[in-house]
C-alpha positions as CSV (number, residue, x, y, z in Angstrom):
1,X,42.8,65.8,181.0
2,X,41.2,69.0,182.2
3,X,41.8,72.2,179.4
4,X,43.7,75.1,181.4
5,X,43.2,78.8,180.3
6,X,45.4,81.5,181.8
7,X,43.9,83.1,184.7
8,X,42.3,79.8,185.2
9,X,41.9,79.5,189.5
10,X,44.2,76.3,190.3
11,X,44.8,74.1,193.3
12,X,48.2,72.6,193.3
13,X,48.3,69.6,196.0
14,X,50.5,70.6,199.0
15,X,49.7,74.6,198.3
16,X,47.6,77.5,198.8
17,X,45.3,78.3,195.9
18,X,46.2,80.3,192.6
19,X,46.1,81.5,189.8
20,X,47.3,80.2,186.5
21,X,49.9,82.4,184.7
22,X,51.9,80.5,182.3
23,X,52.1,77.3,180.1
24,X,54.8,76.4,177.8
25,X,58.5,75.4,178.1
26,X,61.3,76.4,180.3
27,X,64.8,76.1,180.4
28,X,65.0,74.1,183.5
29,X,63.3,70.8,182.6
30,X,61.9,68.7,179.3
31,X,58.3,69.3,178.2
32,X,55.5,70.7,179.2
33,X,55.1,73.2,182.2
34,X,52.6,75.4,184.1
35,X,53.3,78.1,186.2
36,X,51.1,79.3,189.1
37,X,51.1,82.6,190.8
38,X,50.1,81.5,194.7
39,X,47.6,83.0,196.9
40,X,50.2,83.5,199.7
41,X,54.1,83.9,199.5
42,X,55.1,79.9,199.9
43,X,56.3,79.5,196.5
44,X,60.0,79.0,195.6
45,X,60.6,80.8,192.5
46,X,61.1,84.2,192.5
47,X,61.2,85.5,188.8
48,X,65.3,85.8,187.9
49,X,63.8,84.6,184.4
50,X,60.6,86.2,183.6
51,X,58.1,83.4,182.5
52,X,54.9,85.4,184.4
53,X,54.9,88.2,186.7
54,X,53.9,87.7,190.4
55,X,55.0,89.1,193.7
56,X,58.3,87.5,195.3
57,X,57.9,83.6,196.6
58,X,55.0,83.2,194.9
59,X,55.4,81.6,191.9
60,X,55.9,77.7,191.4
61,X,56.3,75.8,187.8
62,X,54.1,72.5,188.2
63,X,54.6,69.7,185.8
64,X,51.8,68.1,184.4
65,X,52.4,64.7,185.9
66,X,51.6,66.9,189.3
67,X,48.2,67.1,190.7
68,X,47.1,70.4,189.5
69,X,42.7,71.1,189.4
70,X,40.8,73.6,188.9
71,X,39.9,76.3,191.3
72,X,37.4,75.9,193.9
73,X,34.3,75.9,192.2
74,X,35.5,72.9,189.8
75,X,37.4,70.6,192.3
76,X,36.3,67.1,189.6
77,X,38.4,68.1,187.0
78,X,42.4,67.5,187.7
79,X,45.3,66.7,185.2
């Protein structure tokens, strides 16, 4: 399992590129959960509970079961 720091580049399959801006719980599911701030408004979350800050529709929570890699530089690593 690849080590994620915040601000971390990420590639979430089926997204644009972003940026890694929370990990932790939430209220909404069990466990473990990252949240990514997207390169371009396709995101579905759009802060009513303030986990991270980003711009409107660009924010998605990604479990880690989800194919989430590091940013385009490191493309081997992936959780």
């Amino acid at each position: 399992m690849a080590a994620f720091a915040l601000s971390d580049r990420v590639l979430v399959k089926g997204h644009t590129p972003g940026t890694l801006k929370f990990k932790g719980l939430v209220f909404f599911q069990k466990g473990h959960c990252t949240g990514v701030e997207l390169d371009k408004a396709e995101g579905n979350h759009d802060e009513n509970v303030k986990y991270f800050e980003c711009p409107k529709n660009r924010g998605i929570f990604v479990r880690p079961d989800k194919r989430l890699r590091q940013g385009i530089r490191n493309r081997a690593q992936s959780v």
